[in-house]
C-alpha positions, 0 to 999 in steps of 0.5 A: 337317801331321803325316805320322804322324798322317795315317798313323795316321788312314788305317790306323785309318780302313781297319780302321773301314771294313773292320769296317763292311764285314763288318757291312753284310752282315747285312740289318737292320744294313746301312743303319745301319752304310752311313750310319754310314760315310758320314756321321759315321765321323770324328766316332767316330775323332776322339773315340776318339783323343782320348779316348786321348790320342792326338792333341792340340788340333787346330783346326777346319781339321786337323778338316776334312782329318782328317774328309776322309782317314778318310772316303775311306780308309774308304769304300774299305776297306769297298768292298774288303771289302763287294763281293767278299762281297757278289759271292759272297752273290749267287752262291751265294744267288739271293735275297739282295738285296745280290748286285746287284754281280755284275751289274758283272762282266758284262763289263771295262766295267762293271768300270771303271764299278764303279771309277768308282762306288767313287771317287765315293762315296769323295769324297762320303763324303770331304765328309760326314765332312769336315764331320763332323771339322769340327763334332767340331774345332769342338766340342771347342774349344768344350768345352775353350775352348783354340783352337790358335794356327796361326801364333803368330808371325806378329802382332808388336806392336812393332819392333826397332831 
């Protein structure tokens, strides 16, 4: 597994979902822009790095991993983002119906149970763009009918003497 890349992914990854959580905030476009996150956010990042070049044949397993870091990674990014917004909508516009968040600042447990609900919609939206990285893997393969060889060594057909 390439180091880099999981680097590169994790910060394109971050950007894509704190943007997303800027555009959450605006009524109309937030539960477009909530499912686009949890659910096919990879499949966008992966097509973008391919179009640029700047990952190569990746096969369906790296998708799966790939899809699993970008969504995590960005679920996160846009609960940074999102919730301290959303906190202060909340305050200073009683009718904004987003502002529920101010209610887990009540006290330190319920902090900790907002931390909590972060890092499980983090891992739920880890497995629904995992599977989405693996659908784009699968299809890109498909299109291009080049599969990437994991082991090319590993099946010999004759012995040395």
């Amino acid at each position: 597994m390439n180091l880099l890349l999981l680097k590169q992914l994790s910060i394109l990854s971050a950007f894509a979902g704190a943007i997303l959580g800027f555009i959450t905030i605006i009524p109309y476009v937030s539960f477009i822009s909530f499912m686009l996150l949890i659910l096919c956010l990879s499949a966008f990042v992966l097509a973008y790095l391919k179009q640029n070049e700047l990952i190569g044949i990746i096969s369906v397993r790296e998708g799966c991993i790939f899809g699993a870091v970008i969504g995590f990674v960005s679920f996160l990014a846009f609960a940074v983002v999102f919730t301290p917004i959303s906190m202060l909508l909340g305050w200073l516009i009683p009718s904004y119906t987003q502002g529920f968040m101010r209610f887990f600042l009540g006290s330190f447990g319920s902090f900790i149970v907002m931390i909590f609900l972060i890092i499980f919609m983090g891992g739920i939206s880890a497995l629904f763009n995992a599977f989405s990285g693996l659908v784009t893997a699968y299809v890109y393969e498909l299109i291009t009918g080049i599969k990437k060889e994991n082991n090319q060594n590993s099946s010999v057909d004759f012995e040395i003497r």
